[in-house]
Structures are given as C-alpha cells and as structure tokens.
C-alpha positions as CSV (number, residue, x, y, z in Angstrom):
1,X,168.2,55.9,127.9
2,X,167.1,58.0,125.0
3,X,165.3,56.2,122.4
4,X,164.5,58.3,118.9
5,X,163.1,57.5,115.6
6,X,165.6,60.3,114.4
7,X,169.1,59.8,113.0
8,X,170.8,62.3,115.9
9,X,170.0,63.8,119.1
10,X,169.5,67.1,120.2
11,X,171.8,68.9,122.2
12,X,174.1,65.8,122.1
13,X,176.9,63.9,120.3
14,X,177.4,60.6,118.9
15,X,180.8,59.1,119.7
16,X,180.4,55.7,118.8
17,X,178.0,53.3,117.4
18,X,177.3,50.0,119.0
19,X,175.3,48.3,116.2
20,X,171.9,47.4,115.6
21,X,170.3,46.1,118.4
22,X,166.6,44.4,118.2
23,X,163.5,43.1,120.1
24,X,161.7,40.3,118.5
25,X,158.8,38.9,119.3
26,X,155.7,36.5,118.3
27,X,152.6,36.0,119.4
28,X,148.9,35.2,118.6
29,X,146.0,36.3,119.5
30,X,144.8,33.2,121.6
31,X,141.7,30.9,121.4
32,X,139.1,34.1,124.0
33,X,140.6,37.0,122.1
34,X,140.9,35.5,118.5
35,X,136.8,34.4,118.8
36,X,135.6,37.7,119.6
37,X,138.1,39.5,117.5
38,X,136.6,37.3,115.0
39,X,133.2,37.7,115.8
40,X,133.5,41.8,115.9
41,X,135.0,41.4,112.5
42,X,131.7,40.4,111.1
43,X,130.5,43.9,111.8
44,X,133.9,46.0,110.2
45,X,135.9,48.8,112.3
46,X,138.1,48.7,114.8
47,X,138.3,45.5,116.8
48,X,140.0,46.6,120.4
49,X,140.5,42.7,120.6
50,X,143.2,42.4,118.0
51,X,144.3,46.2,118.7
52,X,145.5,44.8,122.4
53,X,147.2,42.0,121.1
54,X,149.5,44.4,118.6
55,X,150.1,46.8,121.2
56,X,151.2,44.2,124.3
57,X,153.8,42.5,121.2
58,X,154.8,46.2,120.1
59,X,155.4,47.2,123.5
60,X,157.3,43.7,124.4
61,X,159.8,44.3,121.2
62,X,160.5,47.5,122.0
63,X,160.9,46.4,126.0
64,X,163.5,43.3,124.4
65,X,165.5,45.7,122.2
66,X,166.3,48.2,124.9
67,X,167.3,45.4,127.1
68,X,169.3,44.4,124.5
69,X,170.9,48.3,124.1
70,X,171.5,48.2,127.6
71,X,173.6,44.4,127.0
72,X,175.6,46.5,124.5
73,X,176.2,49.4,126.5
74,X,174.4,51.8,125.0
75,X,173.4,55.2,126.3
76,X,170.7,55.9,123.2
77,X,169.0,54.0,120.2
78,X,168.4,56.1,117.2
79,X,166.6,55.2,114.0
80,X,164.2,53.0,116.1
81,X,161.8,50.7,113.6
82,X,159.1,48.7,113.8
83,X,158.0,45.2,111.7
84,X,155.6,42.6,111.6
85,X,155.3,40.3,109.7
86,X,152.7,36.8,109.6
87,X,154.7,34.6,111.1
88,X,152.1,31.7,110.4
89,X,148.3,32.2,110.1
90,X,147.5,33.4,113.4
91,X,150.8,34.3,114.7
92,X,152.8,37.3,113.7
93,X,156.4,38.3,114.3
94,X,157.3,41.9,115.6
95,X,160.2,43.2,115.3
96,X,161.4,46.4,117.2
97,X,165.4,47.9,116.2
98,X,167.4,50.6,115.8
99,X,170.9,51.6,116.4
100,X,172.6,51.4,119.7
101,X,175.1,54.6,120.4
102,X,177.3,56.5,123.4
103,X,176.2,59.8,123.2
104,X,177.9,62.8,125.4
105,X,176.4,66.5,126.0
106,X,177.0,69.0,123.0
C-alpha cells in the first residue's frame, strides 16, 4: 500500500476514490512515564518521556487508518494528516486520515 502526504502519485493513476479513511487514537502518558516526564520538565528541553508517548499514539493512528484503507479496499491513501488534540488533561486524541484510492500504473 502506498501512503502519501501528496494529492497524486507518481507514475500512477487515480481511478476511484474510496473516502476518507482514519486512525484514531487516545492515550496518556501513564502514572512511571507522566512522573519523570514531569520531573524532566522542571529542567526545560526535550523530555524523551513524553516524546515516546506521541510517537507510539502517532504510529498506532496511522497503523488503525491503513487497516481501515485496507477495510475499504484501497490500494493507496493520499493527503495523509495528522491531529491531536487534549482529549482531557492528561489524555490526548490522535488522529491519523487521509483519502483512500484504487490507483493503476501510468
């Protein structure tokens, strides 16, 4: 499956859009990783804590939309997107879609 942040494809064809198709996830960062995150925060810059809670939900949207693509029948996803958004204080949503397509060879 080809998955794109562009509107088209090189060296292929759209020949029919599926719809949008998403990934949506929440999480928190959890009593061990929200303590040291915290405690790291005192001291500014990066806090790898909080970074590998962001990356695991990013990666798990993403994961849950291409499932989805594949539910649809979809041979690409183009004008993939990310979100987040504070779900409640501790918990954000992430949100990973685009638009599933059938694509054949130019």
């Amino acid at each position: 499956m080809i998955i794109t942040t562009g509107n088209d494809i090189a060296g292929y064809e759209i020949v029919e859009y599926l719809g949008v198709v998403r990934g949506i996830v929440v999480r928190s960062t959890g009593i061990a990783r929200g303590l040291i995150g915290g405690l790291r925060s005192i001291g500014g810059g990066n806090i790898p804590e909080y970074v590998a809670v962001c990356e695991e939900a990013r990666q798990h949207a993403y994961d849950l939309m291409v499932q989805h693509a594949v539910e649809h029948g979809a041979e690409a996803v183009i004008a993939v997107r990310y979100d987040a958004t504070e779900f409640m204080q501790g918990s954000t949503e992430v949100l990973a879609y685009g638009t599933a397509v059938k694509i054949v060879k130019a």
